[in-house]
N, C-alpha and C positions, 0 to 999 in steps of 0.2 A: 378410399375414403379416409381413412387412418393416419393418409400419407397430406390429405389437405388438413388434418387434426393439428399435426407436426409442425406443419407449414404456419396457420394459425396461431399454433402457441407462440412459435420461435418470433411471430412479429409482432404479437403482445408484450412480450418479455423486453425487445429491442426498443419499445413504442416509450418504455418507462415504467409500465405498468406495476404495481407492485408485486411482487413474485407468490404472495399466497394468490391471488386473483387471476394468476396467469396459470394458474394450478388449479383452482377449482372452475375459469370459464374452457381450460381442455378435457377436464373429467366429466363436464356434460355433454361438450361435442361428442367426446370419445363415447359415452353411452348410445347418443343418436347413432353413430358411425359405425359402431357395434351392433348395433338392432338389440340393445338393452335399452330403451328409451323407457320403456314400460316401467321399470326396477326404478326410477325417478322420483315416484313417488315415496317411495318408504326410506328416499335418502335423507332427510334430516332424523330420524329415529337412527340412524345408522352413525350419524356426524354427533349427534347430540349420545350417543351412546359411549364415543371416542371420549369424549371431554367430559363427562360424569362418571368420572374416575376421584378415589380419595384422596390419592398420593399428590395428583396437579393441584391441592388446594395450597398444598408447600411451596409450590412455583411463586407466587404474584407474594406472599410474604417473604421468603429468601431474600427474593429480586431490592425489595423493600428494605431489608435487614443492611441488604449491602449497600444501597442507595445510602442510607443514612450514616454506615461508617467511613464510606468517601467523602462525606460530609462534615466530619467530627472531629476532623482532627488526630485520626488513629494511624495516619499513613507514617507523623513525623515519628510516633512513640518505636514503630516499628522497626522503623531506618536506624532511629537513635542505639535499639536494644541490639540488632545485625550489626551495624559501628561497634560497638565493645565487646561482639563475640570475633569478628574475624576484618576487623578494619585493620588488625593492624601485619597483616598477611599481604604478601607481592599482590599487587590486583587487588588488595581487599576491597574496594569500591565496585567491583565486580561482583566480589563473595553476596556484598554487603546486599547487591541487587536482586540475586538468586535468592538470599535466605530470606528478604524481604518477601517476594513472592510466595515461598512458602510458607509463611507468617499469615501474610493478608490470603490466601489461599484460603487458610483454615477461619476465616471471614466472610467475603464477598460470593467466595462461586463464580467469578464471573474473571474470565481472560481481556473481555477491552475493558471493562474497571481497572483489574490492575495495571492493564498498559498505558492508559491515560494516565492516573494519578501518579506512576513512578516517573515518568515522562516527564510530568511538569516538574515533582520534586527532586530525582535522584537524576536523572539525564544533565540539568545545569550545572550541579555538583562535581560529579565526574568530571566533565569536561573542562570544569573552573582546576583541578587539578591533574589536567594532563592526558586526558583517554580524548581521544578523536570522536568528535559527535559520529561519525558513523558507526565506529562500534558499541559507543556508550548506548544507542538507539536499535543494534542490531541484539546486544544482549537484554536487552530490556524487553522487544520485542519475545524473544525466546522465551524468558522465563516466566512469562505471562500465562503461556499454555498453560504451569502447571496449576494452577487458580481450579479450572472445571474438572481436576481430576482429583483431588484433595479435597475431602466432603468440608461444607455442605459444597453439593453441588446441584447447579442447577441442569447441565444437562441430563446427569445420571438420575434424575428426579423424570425428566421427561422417559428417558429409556424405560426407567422400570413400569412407569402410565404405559407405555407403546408396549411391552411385552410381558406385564403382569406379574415381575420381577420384583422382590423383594427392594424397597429402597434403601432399608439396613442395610443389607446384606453387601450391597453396592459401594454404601458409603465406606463399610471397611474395607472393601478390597480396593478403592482406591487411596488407601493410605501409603502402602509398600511401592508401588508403582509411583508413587510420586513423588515418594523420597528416594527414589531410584534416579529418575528422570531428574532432581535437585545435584543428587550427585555427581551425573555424569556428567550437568554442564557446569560444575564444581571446577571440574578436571579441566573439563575444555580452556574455561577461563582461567585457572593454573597453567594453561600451556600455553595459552597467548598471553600471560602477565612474565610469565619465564623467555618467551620470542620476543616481543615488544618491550619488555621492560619498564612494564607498567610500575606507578609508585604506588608505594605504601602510604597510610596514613600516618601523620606524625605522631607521636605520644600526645603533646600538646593539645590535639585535636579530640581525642579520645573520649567521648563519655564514660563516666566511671562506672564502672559494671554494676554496683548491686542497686543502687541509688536510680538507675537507668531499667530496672528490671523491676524494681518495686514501679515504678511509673507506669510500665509496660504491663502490668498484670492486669488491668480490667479488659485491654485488647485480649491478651493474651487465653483470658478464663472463656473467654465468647464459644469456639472452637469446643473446649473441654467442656462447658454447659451443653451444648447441642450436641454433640457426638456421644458423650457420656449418659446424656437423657435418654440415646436414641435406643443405645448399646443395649444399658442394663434396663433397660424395660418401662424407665419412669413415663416416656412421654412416647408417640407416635412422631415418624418425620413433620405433619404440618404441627403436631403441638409444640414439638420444637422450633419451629420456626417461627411461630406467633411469640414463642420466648427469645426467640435472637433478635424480633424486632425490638420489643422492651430492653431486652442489653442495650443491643444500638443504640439507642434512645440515653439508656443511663452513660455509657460510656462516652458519647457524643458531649453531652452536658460533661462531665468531667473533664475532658481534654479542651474541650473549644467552647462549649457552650453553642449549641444547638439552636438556631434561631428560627421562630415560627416561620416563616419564608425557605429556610431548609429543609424545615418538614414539609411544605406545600411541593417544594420543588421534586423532592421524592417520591412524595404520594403521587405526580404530573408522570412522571418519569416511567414508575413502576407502573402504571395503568397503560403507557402508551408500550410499554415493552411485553408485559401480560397478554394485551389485547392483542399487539402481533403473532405473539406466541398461538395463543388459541385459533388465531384466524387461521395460523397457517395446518395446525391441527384437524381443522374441520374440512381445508380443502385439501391436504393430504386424505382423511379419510374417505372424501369421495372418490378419490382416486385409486384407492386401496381396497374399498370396497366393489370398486369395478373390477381390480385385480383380483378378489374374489372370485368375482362370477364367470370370469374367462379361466380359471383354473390355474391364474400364471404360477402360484409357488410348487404346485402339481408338477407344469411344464418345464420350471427350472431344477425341480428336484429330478425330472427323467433325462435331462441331458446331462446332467450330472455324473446318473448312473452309467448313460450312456457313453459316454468321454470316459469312464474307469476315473473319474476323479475321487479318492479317496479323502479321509479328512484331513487332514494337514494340507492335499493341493489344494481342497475349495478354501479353507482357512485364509492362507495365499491368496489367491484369486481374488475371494473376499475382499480382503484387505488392500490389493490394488485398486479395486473398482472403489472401495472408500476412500481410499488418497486421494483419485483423481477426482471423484466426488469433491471433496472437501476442499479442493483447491477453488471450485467457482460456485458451490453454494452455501448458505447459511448451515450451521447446524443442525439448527430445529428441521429446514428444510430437508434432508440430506438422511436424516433420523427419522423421519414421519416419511420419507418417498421408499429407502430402501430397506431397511430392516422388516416391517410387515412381510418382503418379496424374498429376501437373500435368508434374514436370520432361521426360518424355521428347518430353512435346509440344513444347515450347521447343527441345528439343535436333533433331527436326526438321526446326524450321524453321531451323537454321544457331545456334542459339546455342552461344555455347562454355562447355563444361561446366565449367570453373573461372571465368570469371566469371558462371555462373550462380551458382554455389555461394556466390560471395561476395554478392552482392547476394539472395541469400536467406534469407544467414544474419545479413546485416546489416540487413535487414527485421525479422528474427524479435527480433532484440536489441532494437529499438526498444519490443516490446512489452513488455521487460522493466523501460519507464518509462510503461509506458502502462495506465490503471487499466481493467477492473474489477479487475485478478489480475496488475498489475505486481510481479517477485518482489524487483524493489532498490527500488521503493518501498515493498514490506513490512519488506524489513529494515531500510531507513534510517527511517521511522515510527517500528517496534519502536525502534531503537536510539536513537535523538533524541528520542526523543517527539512529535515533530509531528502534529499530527492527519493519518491518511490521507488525508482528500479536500483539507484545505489545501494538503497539499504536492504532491496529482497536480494540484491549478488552478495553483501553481508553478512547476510542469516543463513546465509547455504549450507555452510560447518554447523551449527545450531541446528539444523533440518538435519544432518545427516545424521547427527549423535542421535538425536529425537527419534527418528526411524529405526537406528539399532537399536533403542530402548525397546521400542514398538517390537521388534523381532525378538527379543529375547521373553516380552512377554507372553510371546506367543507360544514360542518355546517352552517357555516354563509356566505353568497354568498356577503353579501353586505359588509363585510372587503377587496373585493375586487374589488367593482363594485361600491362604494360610492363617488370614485372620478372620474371615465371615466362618472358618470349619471353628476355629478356637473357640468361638462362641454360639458354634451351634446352627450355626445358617449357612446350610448348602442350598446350591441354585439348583440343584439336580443330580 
């Protein structure tokens, strides 16, 4: 029966359908299939219990926050401020890319926001001065990841909902990791601006540094308003985030001028990306709630035990099954299907629940440059025109650096837990 379950989803999924929907009409075959049919009824108190969580009320304003700084005018102030720290470096249009990202990073939360907007603005640039649109398009790609791991974040916002994880706590530990992950394709880009012989920016060209940094400071304060509120105690993650909408808003008006139609477009935007989110939430919980009842985290903790896998090989393991994951579903989806099943086993065996969280949501990002259904190599493609599969053989070096990052995180637990202990917030 289980086996026509399978059969069923796989040609919902193929049909078009949309993938919460393909998810929540298997979790109720799967209940008939089961001989849980009975348990049916008490599943919306069970779905409605997943999503009356405090932490997701921060989700649909972030989303908001960022909507509005894509909209305002804040992408150019940023480029401007990365141009007079490191444009005038071999490749510095490279640099300029990276430190961009980690700029708007501490903004948006969101990896195809920043891959879209760098796309349209820093991709023509470069290649008006000499970088080949496929690599101009392959580092832009890359560096986009680091967006949802540099608070705010929206998916680490989802994680701590899904495992009742501090969203503080989260938020500083992915500060270190992501100026880690900043660095290392620092380097990379150093080493292909030293092989290629990429140019520099000319003096000429240069914004003047302080004149370029006073401008840059109301983007700039956005990040240190909300991380700062979140830290020392003033505000809660969603009251911060009700406050980075209002930034948005003022900052918007300051650079560009905000026009009622850009707020509609946001508000449009942010509703249809919320309402995805929660959808897929609800029919993930049906589905996890049936993994309840069959005992799977039980079933996968005794084979576990069984195999002699210790914690560092399930760690491992772990973390293959998320790369591969991550290469062909969404996020949200990917975080609501296997975590609830794999993370308690990990937690176990002594792992600590915020660096788990980080090193699995910095796994699941990677896939977000990794083809078949990488989604910033779809929209840097769309946006650039670059042929898809030229620019995923591109980003390969980009992935692989990514992936060492990923391993030494794992490696060293305290690159990401050295700042949530400094102020007092352990996972466990």
């Amino acid at each position: 029966m289980m086996v026509l379950v399978i059969i069923a989803a796989a040609a919902l999924l193929f049909s078009g359908l949309a993938i919460a929907y393909v998810i929540g009409g298997a979790a109720v075959l799967a209940f008939i299939a089961t001989d849980n049919g009975r348990y049916l009824a008490i599943l919306p108190q069970q779905i409605f219990s997943k999503i009356d969580v405090f932490a997701l009320m921060a989700m649909p304003l972030f989303i908001l926050a960022g909507e509005l700084m894509n909209r305002g005018g804040i992408t150019g102030a940023l480029i401007n401020l990365s141009m007079a720290l490191v444009g005038r470096i071999r490749g510095g249009l490279g640099h300029v890319n990276i430190l961009t990202s980690v700029f708007f990073a501490g903004i948006s939360g969101s990896a195809v926001a920043d891959a879209a907007a760098l796309s349209n603005t820093l991709v023509p640039e470069m290649t008006r001065r000499g970088y080949t649109l496929t690599y101009a398009s392959a580092i832009t790609a890359a560096s986009s990841i680091i967006g949802p791991i540099v608070p705010p974040s929206i998916i680490l916002i989802f994680y701590g909902a899904l495992m009742g994880t501090s969203v503080t706590a989260l938020f500083l530990a992915g500060i270190v990791p992501g100026l880690i992950l900043a660095a290392a394709l620092l380097v990379l880009n150093a080493f292909y601006a030293m092989r290629e012989q990429h140019p520099r920016v000319e003096k000429a060209d240069m914004p003047p540094l302080l004149p370029t940094l006073l401008h840059s400071l109301p983007a700039l304060s956005l990040p240190m308003i909300i991380l700062g509120g979140i830290v020392f105690g003033l505000m809660t993650p969603t009251e911060a985030a009700a406050v980075a909408v209002f930034a948005a808003l003022g900052a918007g008006w300051f650079y560009a001028g905000l026009s009622t139609s850009d707020v509609l477009d946001s508000l449009r935007r942010t509703a249809m990306l919320s309402g995805s989110i929660f959808v897929i939430i609800c029919a993930a919980s049906a589905l996890g709630h049936l993994g309840a009842l069959q005992r799977i985290p039980e079933m996968i903790s005794g084979m576990v035990m069984d195999w002699g896998l210790g914690p560092t090989d399930y760690m491992l393991a772990m973390n293959v099954i998320f790369l591969l994951a991550g290469m062909v579903l969404d996020i949200p989806v990917a975080l609501a299907l296997l975590v609830p099943l794999l993370a308690p086993v990990a937690l176990e065996q002594g792992a600590d629940p915020v660096h788990l969280g980080i090193v699995l949501c910095f796994n699941l990002c990677i896939g977000l440059v990794s083809p078949p259904m990488g989604g910033c190599l779809l929209v840097v493609s769309t946006v650039t025109g670059v042929n898809y599969w030229k620019l995923a053989r591109a980003v390969i070096p980009f992935v692989l650096v990514q992936i060492a990052v990923l391993a030494l995180l794992i490696r060293i637990p305290a690159l990401s837990l050295a700042l949530p202990h400094a102020f007092g917030l352990g996972g466990g």
